[in-house]
C-alpha positions as CSV (number, residue, x, y, z in Angstrom):
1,X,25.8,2.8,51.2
2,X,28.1,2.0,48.1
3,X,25.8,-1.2,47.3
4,X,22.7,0.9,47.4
5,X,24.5,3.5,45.3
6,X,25.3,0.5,42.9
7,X,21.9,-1.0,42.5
8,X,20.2,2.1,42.1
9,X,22.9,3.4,39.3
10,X,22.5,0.0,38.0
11,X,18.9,0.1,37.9
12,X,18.1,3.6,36.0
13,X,20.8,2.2,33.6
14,X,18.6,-1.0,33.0
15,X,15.4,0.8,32.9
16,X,16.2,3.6,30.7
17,X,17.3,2.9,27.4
18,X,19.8,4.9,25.5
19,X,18.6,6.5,22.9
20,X,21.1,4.8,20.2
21,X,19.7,1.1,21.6
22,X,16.3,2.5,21.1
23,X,14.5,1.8,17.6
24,X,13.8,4.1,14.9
25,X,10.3,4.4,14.1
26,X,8.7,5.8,10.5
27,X,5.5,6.5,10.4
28,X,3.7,6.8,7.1
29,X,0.4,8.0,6.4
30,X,-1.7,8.2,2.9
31,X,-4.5,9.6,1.3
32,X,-5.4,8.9,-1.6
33,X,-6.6,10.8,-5.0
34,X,-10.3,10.8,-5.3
35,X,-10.1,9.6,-8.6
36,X,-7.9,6.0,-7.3
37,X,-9.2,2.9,-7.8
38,X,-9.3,0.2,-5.6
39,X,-7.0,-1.9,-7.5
40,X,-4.3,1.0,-7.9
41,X,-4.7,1.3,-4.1
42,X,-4.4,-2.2,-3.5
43,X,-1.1,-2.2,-5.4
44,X,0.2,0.7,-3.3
45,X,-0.2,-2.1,-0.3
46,X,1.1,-5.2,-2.0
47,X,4.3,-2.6,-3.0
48,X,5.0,-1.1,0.4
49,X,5.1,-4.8,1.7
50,X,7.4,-5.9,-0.5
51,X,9.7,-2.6,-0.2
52,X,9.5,-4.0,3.1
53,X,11.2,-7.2,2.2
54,X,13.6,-5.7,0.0
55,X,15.5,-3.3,2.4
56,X,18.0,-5.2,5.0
57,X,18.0,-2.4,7.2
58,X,13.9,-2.9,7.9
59,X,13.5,-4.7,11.1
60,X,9.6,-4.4,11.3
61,X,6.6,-3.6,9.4
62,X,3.0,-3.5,10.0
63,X,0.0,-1.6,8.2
64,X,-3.2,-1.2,8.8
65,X,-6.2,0.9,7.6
66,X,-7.7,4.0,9.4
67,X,-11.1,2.1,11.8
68,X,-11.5,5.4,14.3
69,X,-14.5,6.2,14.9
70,X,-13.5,9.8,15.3
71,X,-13.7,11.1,12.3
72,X,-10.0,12.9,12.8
73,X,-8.1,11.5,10.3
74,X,-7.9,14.2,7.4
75,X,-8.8,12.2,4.5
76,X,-5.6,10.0,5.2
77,X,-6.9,6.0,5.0
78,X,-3.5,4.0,5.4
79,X,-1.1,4.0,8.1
80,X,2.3,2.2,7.5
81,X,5.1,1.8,10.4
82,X,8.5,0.6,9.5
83,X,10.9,0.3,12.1
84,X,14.7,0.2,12.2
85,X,17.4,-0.7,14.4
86,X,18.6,3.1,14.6
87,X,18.6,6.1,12.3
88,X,21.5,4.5,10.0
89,X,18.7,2.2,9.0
90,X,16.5,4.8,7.5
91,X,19.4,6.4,6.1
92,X,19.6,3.3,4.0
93,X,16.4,2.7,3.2
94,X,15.4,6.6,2.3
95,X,17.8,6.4,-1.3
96,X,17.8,2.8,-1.6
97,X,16.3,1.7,-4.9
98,X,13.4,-0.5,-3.7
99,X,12.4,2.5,-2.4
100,X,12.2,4.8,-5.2
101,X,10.5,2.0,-7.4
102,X,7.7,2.0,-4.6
103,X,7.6,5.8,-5.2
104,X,7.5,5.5,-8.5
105,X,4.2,3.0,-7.9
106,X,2.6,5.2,-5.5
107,X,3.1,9.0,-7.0
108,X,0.1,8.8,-9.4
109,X,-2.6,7.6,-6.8
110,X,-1.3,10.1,-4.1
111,X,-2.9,13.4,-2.7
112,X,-0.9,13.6,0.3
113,X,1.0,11.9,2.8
114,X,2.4,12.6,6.9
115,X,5.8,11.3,7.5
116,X,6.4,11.1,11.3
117,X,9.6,9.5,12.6
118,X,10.3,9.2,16.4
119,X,12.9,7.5,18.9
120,X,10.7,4.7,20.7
121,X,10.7,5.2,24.7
């Protein structure tokens, strides 16, 4: 009975990650001023990626543009996702100066964006 206690303890432990262990997810979305061009918008991209690279505390990145057919998407065109080990890691990246230089790129070509940051499960 003890073993059977065991294994099962020992397998909801396994299976069910902490919180803490879990990563840290940020999820950006854009939409753009009307009156941005291509190349400004293009420049947003190239900028994020390399905020990307510039921020220790970023453990993955990926970007892509909005392709549903649904027509639900509120105007916003660009979806960015940066992951981190844990919330510490977007605690660094949030004032860090890479950071506000990319702001500094993207402010003028903005109408609005959705941050949306989550525990993975």
């Amino acid at each position: 009975m003890k073993t059977l206690l065991f294994l099962t303890t020992f397998i909801l432990l396994m299976t069910t990650a902490p919180a803490a262990d879990a990563p840290y997810r940020h999820v950006v979305l854009f939409k753009f001023k009307d009156s941005a061009t291509p190349e400004q918008v293009q420049g947003v991209e190239k900028a994020f990626i390399e905020l990307a690279k510039k921020v220790e505390t970023v453990k993955g990145f990926e970007w892509g543009n909005n392709v549903s057919p649904e027509g639900k998407n509120d105007g916003f065109t660009h979806c960015f996702l940066v992951t981190f080990a844990d919330k510490a890691g977007l605690d660094v990246y949030l004032p860090h100066p890479a950071h506000a230089e990319f702001v500094s790129v993207l402010k003028p070509t903005l109408d609005k964006v959705c941050v949306f940051d989550y525990v993975a499960k």
